[in-house]
N, C-alpha and C positions, 0 to 999 in steps of 0.2 A: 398523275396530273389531271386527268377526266375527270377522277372522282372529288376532286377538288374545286374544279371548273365548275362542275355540276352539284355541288354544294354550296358556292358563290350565288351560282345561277337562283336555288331555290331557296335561297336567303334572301336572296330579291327581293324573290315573289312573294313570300311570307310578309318582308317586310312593307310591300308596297301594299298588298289586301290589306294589313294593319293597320296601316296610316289611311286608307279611303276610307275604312271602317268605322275610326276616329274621326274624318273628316263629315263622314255621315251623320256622325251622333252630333258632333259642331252645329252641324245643318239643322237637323232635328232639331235641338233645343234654338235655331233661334227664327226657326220657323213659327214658334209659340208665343214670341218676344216681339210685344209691340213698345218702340224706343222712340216713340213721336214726341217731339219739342219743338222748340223754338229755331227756326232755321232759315236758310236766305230762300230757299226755294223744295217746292217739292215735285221729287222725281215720279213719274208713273211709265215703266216698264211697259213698251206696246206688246200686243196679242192681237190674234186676228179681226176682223172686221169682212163685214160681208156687205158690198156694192156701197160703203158712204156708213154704213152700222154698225157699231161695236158689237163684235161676239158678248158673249153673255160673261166671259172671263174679263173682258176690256172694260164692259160697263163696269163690272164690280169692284175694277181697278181704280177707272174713273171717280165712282158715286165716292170711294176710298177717299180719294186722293179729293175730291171736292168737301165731304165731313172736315180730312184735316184743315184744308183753307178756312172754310166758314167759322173755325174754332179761330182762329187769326193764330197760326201756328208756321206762315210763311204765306211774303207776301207776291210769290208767285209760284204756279204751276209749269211744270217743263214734261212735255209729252214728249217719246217715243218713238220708232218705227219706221221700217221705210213701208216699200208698194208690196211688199210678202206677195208676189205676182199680179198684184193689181194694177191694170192699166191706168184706172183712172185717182185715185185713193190712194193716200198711203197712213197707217195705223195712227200716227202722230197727229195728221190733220183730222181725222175721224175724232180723235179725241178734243182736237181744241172747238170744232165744231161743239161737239158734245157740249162739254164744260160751259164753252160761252151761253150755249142755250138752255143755263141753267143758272145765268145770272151773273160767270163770272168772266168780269172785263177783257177785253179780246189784249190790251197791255198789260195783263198781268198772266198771260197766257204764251209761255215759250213753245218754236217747235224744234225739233229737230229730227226730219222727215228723211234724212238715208240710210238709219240703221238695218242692217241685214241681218246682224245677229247680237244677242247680249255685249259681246265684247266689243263691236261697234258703234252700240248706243250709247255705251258709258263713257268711251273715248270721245265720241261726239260732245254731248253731254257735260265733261267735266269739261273740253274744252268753251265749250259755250260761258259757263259757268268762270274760269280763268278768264276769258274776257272781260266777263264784265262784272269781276272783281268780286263774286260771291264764293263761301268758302265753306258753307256747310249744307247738308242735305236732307230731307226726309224721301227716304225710298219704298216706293209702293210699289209691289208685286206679291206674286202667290208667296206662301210662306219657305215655300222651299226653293225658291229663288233666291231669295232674299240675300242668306250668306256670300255668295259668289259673287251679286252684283255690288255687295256693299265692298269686300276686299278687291275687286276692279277701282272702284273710286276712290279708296284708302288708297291704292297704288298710286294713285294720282293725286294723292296730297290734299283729299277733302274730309271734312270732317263728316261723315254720314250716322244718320239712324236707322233700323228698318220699321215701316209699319205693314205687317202682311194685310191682306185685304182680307176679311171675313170670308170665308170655307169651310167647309166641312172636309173632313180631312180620307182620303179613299180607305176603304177597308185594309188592314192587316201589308202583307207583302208589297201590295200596292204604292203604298206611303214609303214604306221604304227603299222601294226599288227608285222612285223620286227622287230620292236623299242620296243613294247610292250613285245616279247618272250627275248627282249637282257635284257630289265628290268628285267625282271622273270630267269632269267642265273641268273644274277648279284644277284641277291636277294638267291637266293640257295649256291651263293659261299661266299654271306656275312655269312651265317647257318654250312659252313661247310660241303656242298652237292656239288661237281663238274660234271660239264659238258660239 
């Protein structure tokens, strides 16, 4: 009976490395896949911010997420984020600041200022979005986000794209160990675990 157990057991395991694995390559390829169209609004993923300033990842999210508006490819933006320990700041607002002082109209600028993590902001977000009656999305984040946050908002009944924001991608193991923690997210929020 042990040894049976313990064959169960490591069919598991076999099985569940196999499928992160796969879920990695999923990642992978569509970390490379920019799917920008025509959509009611585009999403930008917060990142940190430092005193009122986007981090250098946020800006590039931003400038991102501003290229697709100015193409007239959705005619609004929806930032991001809660206070990531900021007292005063939180990533979302860092970002509409941003944006508007770059031309683009403070109505055509959504926030959604309490996410604490991926699975918060998208819940936030689609619900924003179910309000007020929009139904499809363009998602801007680093490329190896991208997968995870797009099937959060598929969960939710919207029709999403991703456009990863321009990067250069880290050396060898690096990128993949990326790919690997987005499977293992994804894998915790198929359970019912958010992150």
């Amino acid at each position: 009976m042990k040894r049976i157990l313990w064959a169960l057991g490591l069919a598991a395991v076999v099985f569940c490395a196999g499928w992160l694995v796969y879920v990695s390559q999923q990642i992978k390829a569509q970390s490379a896949r920019d799917e920008a169209r025509r959509a009611d609004v585009i999403i930008v993923l917060g990142a940190a911010e430092y005193r009122g300033k986007p981090s250098p990842v946020l800006e590039a999210r931003l400038n991102h997420a501003l290229f697709l508006y100015l193409q007239g490819l959705a005619p609004l933006i929806l930032t991001t984020g809660g206070a990531g320990g900021d007292p005063v700041y939180t990533e979302s607002e860092v970002g509409r600041t941003y944006l508007s002082r770059r031309g683009v109209p403070s109505e055509s600028i959504l926030v959604e200022p309490e996410g604490e993590s991926t699975a918060h902001s998208t819940a936030a977000a689609a619900e924003m979005m179910r309000r007020r009656g929009l139904h499809s999305c363009i998602v801007v984040s680093d490329g190896y986000h991208i997968y995870r946050v797009k099937k959060m908002l598929e969960f939710r009944g919207l029709e999403v794209y991703g456009s990863p924001r321009p990067s250069e991608a880290k050396p060898g193991w690096e990128q993949e160990w990326l790919y690997f923690k987005q499977a293992v997210g994804y894998a915790l929020f198929l359970v019912g675990i958010n992150i």
